[in-house]
C-alpha positions in Angstrom: 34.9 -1.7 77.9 34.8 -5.4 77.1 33.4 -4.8 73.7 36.4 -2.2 73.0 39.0 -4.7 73.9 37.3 -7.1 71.7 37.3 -4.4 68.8 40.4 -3.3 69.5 42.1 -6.6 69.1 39.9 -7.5 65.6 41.9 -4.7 64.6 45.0 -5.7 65.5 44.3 -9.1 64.0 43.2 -7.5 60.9 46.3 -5.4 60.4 48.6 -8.4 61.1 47.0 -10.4 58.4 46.7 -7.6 55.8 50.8 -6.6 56.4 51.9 -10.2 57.1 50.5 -12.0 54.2 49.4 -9.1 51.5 52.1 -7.6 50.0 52.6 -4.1 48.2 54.7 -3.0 45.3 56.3 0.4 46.7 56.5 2.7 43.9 59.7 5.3 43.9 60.8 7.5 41.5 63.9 10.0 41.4 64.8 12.5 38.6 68.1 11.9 37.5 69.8 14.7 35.5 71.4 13.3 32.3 69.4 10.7 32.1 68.2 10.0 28.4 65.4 7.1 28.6 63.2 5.8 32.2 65.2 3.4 33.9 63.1 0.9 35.8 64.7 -1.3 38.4 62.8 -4.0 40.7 64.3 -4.9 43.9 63.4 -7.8 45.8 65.0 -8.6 49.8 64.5 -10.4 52.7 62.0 -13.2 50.9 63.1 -15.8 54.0 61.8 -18.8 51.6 58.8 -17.7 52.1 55.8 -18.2 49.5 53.1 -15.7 48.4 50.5 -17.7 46.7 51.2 -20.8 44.1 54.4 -20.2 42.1 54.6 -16.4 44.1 51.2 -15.8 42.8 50.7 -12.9 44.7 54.1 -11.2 43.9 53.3 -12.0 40.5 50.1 -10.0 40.2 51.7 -7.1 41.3 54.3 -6.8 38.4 51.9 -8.3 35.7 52.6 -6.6 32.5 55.6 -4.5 33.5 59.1 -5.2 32.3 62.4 -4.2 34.5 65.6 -2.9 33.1 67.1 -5.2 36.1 65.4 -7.4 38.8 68.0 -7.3 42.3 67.6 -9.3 45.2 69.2 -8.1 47.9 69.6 -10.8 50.5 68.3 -13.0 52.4 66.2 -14.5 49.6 66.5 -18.5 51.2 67.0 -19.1 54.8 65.5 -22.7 55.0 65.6 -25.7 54.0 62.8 -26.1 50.7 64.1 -23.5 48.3 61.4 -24.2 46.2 60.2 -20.5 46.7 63.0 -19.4 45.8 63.1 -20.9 42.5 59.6 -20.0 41.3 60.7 -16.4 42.6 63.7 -16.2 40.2 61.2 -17.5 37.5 59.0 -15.0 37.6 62.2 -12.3 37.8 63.4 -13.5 34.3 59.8 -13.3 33.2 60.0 -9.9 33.5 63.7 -8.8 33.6 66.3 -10.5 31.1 68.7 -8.7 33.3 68.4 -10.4 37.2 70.9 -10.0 39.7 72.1 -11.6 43.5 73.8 -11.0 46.5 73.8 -12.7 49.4 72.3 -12.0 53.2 73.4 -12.8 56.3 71.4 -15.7 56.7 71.4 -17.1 53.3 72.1 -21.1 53.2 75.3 -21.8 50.8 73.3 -23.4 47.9 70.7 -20.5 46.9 73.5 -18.9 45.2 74.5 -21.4 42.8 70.8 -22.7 42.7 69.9 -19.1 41.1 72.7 -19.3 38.7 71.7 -22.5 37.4 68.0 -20.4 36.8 69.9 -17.7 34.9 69.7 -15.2 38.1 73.7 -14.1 37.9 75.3 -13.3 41.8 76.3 -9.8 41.3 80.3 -9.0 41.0 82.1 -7.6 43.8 85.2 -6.4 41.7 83.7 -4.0 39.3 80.3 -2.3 37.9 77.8 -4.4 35.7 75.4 -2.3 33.0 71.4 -1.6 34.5 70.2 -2.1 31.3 70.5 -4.2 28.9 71.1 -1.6 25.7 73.3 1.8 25.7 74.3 4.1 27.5 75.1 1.1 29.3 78.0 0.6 32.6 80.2 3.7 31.9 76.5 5.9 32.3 74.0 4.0 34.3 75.2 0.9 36.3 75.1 -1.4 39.1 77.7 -1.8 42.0 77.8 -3.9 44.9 77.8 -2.0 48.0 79.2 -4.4 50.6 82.3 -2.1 51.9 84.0 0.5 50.6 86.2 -1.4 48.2 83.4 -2.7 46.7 81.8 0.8 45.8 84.6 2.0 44.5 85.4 -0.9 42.0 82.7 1.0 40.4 84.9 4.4 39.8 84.5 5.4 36.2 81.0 4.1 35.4 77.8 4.9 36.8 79.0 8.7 35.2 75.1 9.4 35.3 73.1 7.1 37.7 75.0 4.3 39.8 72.9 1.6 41.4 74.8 0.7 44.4 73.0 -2.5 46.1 73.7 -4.3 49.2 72.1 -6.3 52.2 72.4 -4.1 55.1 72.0 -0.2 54.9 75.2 2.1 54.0 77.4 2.9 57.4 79.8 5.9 56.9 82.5 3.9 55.5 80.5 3.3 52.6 78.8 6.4 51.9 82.1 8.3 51.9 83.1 5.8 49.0 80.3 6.6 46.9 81.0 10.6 47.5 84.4 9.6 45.9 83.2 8.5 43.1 82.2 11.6 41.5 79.8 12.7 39.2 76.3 11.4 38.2 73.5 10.3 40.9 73.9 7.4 43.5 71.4 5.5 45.2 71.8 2.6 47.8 69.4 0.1 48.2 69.5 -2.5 50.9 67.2 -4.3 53.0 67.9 -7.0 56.1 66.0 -4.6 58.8 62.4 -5.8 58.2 61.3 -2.3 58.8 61.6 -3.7 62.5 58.7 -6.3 61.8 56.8 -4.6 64.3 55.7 -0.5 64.0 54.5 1.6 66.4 52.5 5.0 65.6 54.9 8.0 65.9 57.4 5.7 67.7 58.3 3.9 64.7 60.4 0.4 64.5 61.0 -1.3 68.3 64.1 -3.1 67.4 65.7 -3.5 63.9 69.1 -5.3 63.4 72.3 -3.8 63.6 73.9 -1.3 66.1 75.7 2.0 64.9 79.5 0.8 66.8 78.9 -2.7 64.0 78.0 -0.1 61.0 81.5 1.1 61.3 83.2 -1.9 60.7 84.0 -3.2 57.0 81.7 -4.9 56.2 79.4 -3.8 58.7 78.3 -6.9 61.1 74.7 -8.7 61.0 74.8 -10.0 64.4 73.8 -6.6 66.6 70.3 -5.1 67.3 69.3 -1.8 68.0 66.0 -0.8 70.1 63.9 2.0 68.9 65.9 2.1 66.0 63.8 5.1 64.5 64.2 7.4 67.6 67.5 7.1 66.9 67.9 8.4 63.4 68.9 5.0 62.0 68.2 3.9 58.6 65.2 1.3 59.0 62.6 2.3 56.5 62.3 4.2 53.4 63.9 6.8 51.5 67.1 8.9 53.6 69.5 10.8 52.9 73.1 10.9 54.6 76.1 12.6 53.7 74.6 13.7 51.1 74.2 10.4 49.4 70.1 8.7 49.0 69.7 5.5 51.2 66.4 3.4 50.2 66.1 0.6 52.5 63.0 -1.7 51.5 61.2 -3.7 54.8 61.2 -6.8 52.6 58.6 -10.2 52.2 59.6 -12.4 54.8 56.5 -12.8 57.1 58.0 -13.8 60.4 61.2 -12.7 62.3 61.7 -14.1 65.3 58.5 -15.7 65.4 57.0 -11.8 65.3 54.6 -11.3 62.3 54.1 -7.8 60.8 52.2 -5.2 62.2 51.9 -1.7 60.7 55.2 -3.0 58.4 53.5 -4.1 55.4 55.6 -6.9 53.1 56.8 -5.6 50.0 58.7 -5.3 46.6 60.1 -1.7 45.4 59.9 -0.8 41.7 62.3 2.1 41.4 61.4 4.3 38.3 64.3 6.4 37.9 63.4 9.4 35.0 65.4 12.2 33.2 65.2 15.4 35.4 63.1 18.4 34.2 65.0 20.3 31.1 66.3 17.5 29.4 
């Protein structure tokens, strides 16, 4: 028995480590009719300040030799005091995107915004749609929206005609996804981070807590301050790919390796490379 509990928690240990400090690039891809060319996006969330090696060595290795159409951080990139992470993160972005994007989190500190800009990283615009690529068919086609509330999606109205981007911090409440559906035409995806996939996974049971509750989704903008237990039980949008109302929801678990003071465990830290590709018959 002893020699099991001993096993047992080498396991445990083991996981921790791998998920905590070892992390993935999640590969997605989604057929988008009307779609001419692939369109590949890189989003990055929830860094913390946190650093993966010398100069984000380890992130680095996982994009070496891939280019991005856009790069988007969603959130939550700083949270402490040496940004220095920060900075060699947007460096390697423009290495491999001439097209890198910002928004804030809920727990960014007031000078990563301005400290990106100054590194060529522009905060994305909440009044209107910005181009994914960097060459044709450009905004009016395929673009990128900030997804904050509902007047923020649909500053985007008119472009996006074919695939529209729509990027925020937390996950989509109703508000929201009803102002992508009135948008129109063409295919919209949300990406958004700020849960951590919960930090902390069980088997079958999913996430045990993962920020926000759903009465703070339906506000505008939806609030950062709640917690919900058992957040997967409950249908919420924690992990992974969803779809509600119609509308795709990808929420990425994000790099930072402690909330709380809780490391990961069976919620590995990653990036997301989205590969978005013309749909079968084109």
């Amino acid at each position: 028995m002893l020699l099991a509990v001993v096993a047992a928690g080498w396991w445990v240990r083991a996981i921790v480590t791998l998920d905590t400090y070892s992390p993935q690039l999640r590969e997605v891809t989604i057929a988008v009719p009307g779609l001419t060319r692939q369109v590949d996006v890189l989003q990055v969330t929830d860094l913390g300040g946190d650093r993966f090696g010398a100069g984000q060595s380890q992130l680095a290795a996982l994009i070496a030799g891939r280019r991005f159409d856009s790069v988007v951080l969603t959130g939550d990139i700083g949270g402490r005091a040496d940004l220095s992470a920060v900075w060699e993160l947007a460096a390697l972005a423009r290495e491999h995107s001439s097209r890198v994007w910002f928004l804030p989190g809920n727990h960014e500190t007031p000078d990563v915004g301005p400290g990106l800009a100054q590194r060529g990283v522009i905060t994305l615009p909440q009044d209107r749609a910005v181009p994914l690529t960097d060459s044709d068919p450009g905004a009016r086609e395929v673009a990128l929206a900030y997804g904050r509330t509902a007047r923020t999606i649909a500053s985007a109205r008119g472009h996006g005609q074919v695939l529209l981007v729509i990027a925020s911090h937390t996950p989509p409440d109703a508000n929201r996804l009803a102002a992508a559906r009135s948008l129109g035409a063409g295919t919209h995806l949300f990406i958004a981070g700020h849960t951590h996939g919960g930090q902390i996974r069980l088997p079958l049971l999913g996430a045990i807590v993962a920020p926000l509750s759903w009465a703070h989704e339906q506000r505008a903008p939806a609030s950062g301050d709640e917690i919900t237990f058992w957040p997967d039980l409950r249908g919420r949008l924690v992990d992974g790919m969803y779809v509600r109302d119609g509308q795709r929801v990808f929420v990425s678990v994000g790099l930072q390796r402690f909330s709380e003071g809780l490391p990961r465990f069976l919620d590995r830290a990653e990036m997301v490379a989205y590969r978005f590709v013309p749909a079968p018959g084109r």
